[in-house]
C-alpha positions in Angstrom: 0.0 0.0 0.0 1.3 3.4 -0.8 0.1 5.6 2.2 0.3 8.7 0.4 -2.6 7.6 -2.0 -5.0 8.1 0.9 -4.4 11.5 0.9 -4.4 12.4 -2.9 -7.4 13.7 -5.1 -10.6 15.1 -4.3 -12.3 12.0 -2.6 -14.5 12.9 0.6 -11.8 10.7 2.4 -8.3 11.9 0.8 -9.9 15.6 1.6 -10.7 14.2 5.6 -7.3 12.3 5.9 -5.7 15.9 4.4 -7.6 17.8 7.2 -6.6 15.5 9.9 -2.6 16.1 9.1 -3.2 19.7 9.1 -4.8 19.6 12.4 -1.9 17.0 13.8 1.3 19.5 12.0 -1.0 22.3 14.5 -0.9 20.3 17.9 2.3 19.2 16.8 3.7 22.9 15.8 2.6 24.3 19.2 4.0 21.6 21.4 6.6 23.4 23.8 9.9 21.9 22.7 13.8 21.1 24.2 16.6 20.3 22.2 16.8 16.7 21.7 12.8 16.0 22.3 11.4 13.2 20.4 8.0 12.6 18.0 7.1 9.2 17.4 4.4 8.0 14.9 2.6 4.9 15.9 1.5 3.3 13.1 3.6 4.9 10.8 2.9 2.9 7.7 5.6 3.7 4.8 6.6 7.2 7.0 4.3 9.3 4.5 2.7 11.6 7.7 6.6 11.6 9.2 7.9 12.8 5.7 4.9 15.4 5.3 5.3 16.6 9.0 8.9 17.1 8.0 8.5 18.9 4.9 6.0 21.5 6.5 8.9 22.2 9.2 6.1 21.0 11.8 8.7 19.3 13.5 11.9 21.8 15.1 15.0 21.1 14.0 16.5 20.0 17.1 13.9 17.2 17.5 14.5 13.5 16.3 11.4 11.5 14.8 10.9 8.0 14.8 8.5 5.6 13.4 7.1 2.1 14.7 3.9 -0.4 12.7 3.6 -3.8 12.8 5.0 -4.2 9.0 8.4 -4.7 8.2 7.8 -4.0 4.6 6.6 -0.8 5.6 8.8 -0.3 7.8 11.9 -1.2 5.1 9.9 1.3 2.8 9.7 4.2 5.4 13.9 4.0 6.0 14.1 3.7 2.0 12.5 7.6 2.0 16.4 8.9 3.6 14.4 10.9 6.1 16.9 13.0 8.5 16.9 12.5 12.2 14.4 9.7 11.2 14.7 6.3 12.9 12.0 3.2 11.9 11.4 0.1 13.9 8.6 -2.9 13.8 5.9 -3.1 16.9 3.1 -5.1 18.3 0.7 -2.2 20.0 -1.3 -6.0 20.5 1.8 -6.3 23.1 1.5 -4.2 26.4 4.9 -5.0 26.8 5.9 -4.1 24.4 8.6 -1.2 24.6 10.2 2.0 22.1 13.8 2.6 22.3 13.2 5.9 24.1 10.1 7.6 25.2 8.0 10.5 23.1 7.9 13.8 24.0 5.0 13.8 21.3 3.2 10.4 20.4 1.2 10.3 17.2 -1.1 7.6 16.6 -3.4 7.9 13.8 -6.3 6.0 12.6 -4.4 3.3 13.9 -6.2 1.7 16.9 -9.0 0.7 15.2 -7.2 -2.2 13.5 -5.6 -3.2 16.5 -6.7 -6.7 18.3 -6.2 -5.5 21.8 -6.7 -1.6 21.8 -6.3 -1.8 25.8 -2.9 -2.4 25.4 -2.1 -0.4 22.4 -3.2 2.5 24.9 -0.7 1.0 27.4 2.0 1.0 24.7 1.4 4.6 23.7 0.9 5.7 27.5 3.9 4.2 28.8 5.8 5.2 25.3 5.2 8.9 26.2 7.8 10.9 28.3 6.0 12.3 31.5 4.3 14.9 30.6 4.4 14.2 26.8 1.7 14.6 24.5 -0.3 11.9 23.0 -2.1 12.5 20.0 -4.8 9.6 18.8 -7.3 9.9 16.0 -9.8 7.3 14.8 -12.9 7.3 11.8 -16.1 7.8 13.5 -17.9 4.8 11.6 -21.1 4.9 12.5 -24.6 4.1 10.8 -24.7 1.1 7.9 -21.1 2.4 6.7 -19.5 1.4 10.1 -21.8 -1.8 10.8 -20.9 -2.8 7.2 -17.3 -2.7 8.3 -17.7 -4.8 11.7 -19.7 -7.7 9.3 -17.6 -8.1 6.5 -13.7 -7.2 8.4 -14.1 -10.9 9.7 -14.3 -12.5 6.2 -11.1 -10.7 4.5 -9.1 -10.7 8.3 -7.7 -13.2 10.7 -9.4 -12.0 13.8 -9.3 -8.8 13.3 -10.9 -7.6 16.6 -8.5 -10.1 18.6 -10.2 -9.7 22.1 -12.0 -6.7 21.7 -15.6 -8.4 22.1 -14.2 -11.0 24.9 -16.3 -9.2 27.9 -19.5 -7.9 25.7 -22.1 -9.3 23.2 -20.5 -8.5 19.5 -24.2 -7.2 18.9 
């Protein structure tokens, strides 16, 4: 998947995914920042939102970014874009044990959680990724009405448990 593509033309979701990085460069732009602080992007896909955040000077120079999602192909195609002060690993958000090199002083995590198994501990993951008093920034599609029950009937047939244990203490209806 190219990530980018989800962003281009005039398609009421390539305009909404545009919208949502413009408000993310804003908290992002106004987050007080040290020398040496650090974004990571959850999720990061093939570093498309890292590059863009980049390339709108978002980001201060001093800061280091980093990237982390579960796909070592995208991960492999996130390094390939040479992004400076840039560094890319894989990550199981499914994992609450999971652990980043070094904590965030600005997590991203965009339209992420909802294709996560265990979202409880992808919120660990992301709380305990976050420096204290670090900023954690999540967005997720508000899929409601027949689009979003459309999505929870028919993700089952083209994904391997995709809701993992999300329906283990409630009725799936």
């Amino acid at each position: 998947m190219n990530h980018g593509a989800t962003y281009a033309g005039l398609s009421p979701a390539a305009l909404l995914h545009r919208r949502r990085l413009e408000s993310v460069a804003a908290v992002v732009s106004t987050a007080t920042s040290a020398p040496g602080d650090l974004l990571i992007d959850f999720g990061c896909s093939d570093g498309y939102v890292l590059n863009n955040l980049l390339k709108a000077q978002c980001i201060p120079d001093s800061w280091s970014v980093a990237g982390y999602d579960h796909s070592g192909e995208l991960i492999a195609r996130a390094r390939d874009r040479g992004l400076e002060r840039a560094e890319f690993g894989e990550i199981d958000l499914n994992d609450e044990h999971t652990q980043v090199a070094r904590p965030a002083d600005v997590a991203t995590c965009l339209e992420v959680l909802e294709h996560v198994g265990d979202w409880r501990a992808a919120l660990k993951v992301l709380r305990q990724s976050a420096t204290p008093g670090g900023r954690i920034v999540i967005s997720m599609p508000n899929e409601v009405g027949l689009v979003g029950l459309g999505k929870l009937l028919v993700r089952p047939l083209v994904r391997r448990r995709p809701y993992r244990n999300f329906f283990s203490s409630r009725s799936r209806a």
